[in-house]
C-alpha positions as CSV (number, residue, x, y, z in Angstrom):
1,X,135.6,159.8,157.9
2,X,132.7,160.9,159.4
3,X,133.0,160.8,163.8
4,X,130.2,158.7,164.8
5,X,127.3,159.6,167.2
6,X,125.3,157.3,169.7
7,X,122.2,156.0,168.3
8,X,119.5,158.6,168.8
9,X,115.8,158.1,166.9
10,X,115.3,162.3,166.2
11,X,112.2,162.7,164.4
12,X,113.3,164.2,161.2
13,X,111.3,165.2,157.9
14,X,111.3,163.8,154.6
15,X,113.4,166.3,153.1
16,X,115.5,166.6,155.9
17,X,115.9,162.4,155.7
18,X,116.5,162.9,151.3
19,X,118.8,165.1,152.3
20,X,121.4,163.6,154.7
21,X,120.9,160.5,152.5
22,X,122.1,162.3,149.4
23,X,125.1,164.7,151.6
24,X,126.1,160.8,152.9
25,X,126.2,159.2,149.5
26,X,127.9,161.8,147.7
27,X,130.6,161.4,150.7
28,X,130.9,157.7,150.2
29,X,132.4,158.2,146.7
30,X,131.8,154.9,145.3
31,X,132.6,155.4,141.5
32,X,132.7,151.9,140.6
33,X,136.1,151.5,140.0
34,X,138.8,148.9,141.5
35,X,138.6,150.2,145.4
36,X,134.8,150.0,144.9
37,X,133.9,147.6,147.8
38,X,130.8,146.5,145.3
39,X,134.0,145.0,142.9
40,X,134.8,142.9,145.3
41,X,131.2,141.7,145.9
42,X,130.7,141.1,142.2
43,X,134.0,139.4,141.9
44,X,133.1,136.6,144.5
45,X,129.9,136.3,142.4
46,X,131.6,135.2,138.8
47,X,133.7,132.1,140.7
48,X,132.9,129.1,140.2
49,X,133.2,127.5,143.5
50,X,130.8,125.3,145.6
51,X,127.4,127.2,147.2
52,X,128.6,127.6,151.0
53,X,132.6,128.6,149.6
54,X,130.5,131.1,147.4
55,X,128.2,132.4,150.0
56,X,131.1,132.6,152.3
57,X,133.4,135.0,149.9
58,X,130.1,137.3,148.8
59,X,129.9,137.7,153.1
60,X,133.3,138.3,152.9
61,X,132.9,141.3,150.1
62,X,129.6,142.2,152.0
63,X,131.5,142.9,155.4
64,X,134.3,145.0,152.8
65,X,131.7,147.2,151.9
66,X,129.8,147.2,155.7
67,X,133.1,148.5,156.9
68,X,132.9,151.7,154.2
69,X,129.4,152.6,154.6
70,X,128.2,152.3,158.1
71,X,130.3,155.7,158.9
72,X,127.4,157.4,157.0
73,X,124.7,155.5,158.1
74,X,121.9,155.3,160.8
75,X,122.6,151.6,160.9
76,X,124.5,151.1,164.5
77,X,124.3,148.8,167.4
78,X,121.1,149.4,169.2
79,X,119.0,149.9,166.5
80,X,116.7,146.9,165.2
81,X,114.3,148.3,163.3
82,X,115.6,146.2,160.1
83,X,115.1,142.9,162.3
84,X,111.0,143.3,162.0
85,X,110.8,143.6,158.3
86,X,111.1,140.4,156.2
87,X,114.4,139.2,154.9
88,X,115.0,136.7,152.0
89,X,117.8,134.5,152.6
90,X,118.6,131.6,150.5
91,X,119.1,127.5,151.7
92,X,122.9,127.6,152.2
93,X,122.1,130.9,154.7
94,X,119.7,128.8,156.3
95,X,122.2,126.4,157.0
96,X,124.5,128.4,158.2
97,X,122.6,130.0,160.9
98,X,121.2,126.6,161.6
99,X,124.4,125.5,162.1
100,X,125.7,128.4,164.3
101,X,122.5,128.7,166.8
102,X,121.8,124.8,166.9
103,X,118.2,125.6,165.8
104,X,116.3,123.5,163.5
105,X,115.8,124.4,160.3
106,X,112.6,123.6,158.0
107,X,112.8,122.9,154.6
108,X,110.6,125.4,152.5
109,X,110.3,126.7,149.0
110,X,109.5,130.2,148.6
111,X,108.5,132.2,145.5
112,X,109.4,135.0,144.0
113,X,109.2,137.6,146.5
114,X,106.3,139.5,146.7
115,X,104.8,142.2,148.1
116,X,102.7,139.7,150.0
117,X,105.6,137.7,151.8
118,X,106.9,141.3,152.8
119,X,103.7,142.1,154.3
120,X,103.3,138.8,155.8
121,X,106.7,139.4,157.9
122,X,106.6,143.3,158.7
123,X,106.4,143.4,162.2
124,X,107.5,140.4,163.1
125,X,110.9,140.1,164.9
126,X,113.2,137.7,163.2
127,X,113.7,134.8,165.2
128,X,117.4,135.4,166.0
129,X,116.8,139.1,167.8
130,X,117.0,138.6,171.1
131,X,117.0,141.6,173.9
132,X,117.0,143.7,170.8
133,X,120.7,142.4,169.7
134,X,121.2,139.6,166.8
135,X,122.2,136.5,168.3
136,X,124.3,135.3,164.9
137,X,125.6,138.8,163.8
138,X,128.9,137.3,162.6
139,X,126.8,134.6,160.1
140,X,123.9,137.2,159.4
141,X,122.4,136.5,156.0
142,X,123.1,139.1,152.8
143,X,120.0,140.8,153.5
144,X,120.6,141.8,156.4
145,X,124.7,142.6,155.6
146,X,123.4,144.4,152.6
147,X,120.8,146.8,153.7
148,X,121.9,150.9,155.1
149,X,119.7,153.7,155.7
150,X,121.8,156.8,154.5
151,X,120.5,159.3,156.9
152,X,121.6,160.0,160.4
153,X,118.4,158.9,162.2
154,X,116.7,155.3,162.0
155,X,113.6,157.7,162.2
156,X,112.0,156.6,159.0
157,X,113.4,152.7,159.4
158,X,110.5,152.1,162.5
159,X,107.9,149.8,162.1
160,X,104.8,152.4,163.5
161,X,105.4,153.8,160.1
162,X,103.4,152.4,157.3
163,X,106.4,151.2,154.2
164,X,104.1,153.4,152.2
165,X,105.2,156.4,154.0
166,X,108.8,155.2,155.1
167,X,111.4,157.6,153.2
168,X,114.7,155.9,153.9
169,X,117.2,156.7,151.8
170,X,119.1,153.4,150.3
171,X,122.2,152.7,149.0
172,X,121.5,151.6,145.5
173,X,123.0,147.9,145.4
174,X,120.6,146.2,142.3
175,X,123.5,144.8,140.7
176,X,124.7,143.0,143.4
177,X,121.4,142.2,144.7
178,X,120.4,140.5,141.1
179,X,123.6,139.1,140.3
180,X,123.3,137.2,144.3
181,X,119.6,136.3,143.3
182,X,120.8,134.8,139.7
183,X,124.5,133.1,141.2
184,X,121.9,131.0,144.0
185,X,118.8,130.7,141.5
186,X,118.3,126.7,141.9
187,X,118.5,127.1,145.8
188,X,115.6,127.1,147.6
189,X,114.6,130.2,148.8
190,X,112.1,131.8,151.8
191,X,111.9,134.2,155.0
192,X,114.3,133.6,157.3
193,X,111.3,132.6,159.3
194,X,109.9,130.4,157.0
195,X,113.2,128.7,157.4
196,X,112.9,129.2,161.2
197,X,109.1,129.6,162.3
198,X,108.7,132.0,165.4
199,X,107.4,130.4,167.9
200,X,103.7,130.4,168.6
């Protein structure tokens, strides 16, 4: 396992980013097969169980795979940067987090996200960061479980940096991103600050 080191943002190049990415997922290993965290993930997804048991198990198999990746990831306590981009979460999240902060929720219906509602929310700080920190970490939504930067500086995650011209190297996690979207298609769906409006 890779030692950690303290956040630091170090400016760092494309290529330089594209290539700790790719040296970090090569080192991960993940080859799909039974001690694939992913399994697990996709697992929870084919049982046929109520909504909030569902979402419960997939955050379950979320925090499986957290636990493997992070070593070889920016992602670390201090950083933020993911907490001013948008972040689709479905009605049973919003719930949950409603629930745990004792904020109000608003009903909402969302489309199918665009490129719009991302611009709509980039920049904004999700209603739930506070002093830089997430107040809810342990019910955090799938987005937000679900999202690494594979190189060793947040550099390319800020917000001062147009998405166009972001290069963060991703863990490719499609299938379990489309098979989460297709288990909670009849929920309703939004921001997690259409769900909880920043205040004015």
């Amino acid at each position: 396992m890779m030692k950690r080191i303290p956040l630091v943002e170090v400016p760092i190049t494309e290529a330089e980013a594209e290539e700790q990415g790719m040296k970090n997922l090569k080192a991960l290993a993940m080859d799909g097969g039974a001690d694939d965290p992913r399994y697990a993930f996709l697992s929870a997804l084919r049982l046929t169980i109520p909504a909030r048991a569902k979402m419960n198990r997939l955050k379950e198999a979320a925090d499986t795979l957290n636990k493997r990746v992070l070593p070889y990831s920016a992602c670390r306590s201090g950083c933020s940067h993911c907490c001013n981009i948008a972040a689709l979460i479905t009605q049973t999240e919003a719930e949950a987090l409603a629930k745990a902060s004792g904020r109000k929720m608003v009903r909402t219906k969302c489309d199918v996200p665009s490129v719009e509602m991302r611009m709509k929310w980039f920049k904004v700080p999700c209603p739930f960061l506070v002093k830089g920190q997430c107040s809810v970490y342990n019910d955090r939504p799938l987005a937000c479980r679900l999202l690494f930067n594979l190189s060793e500086s947040p550099h390319f995650c800020r917000t001062d940096i147009p998405p166009e011209e972001s290069h963060v190297i991703m863990l490719n996690l499609k299938e379990l991103e489309d098979g989460y979207m297709k288990a909670f298609l009849n929920e309703n769906w939004g921001d997690i600050r259409d769900f909880f409006p920043p205040a004015r």
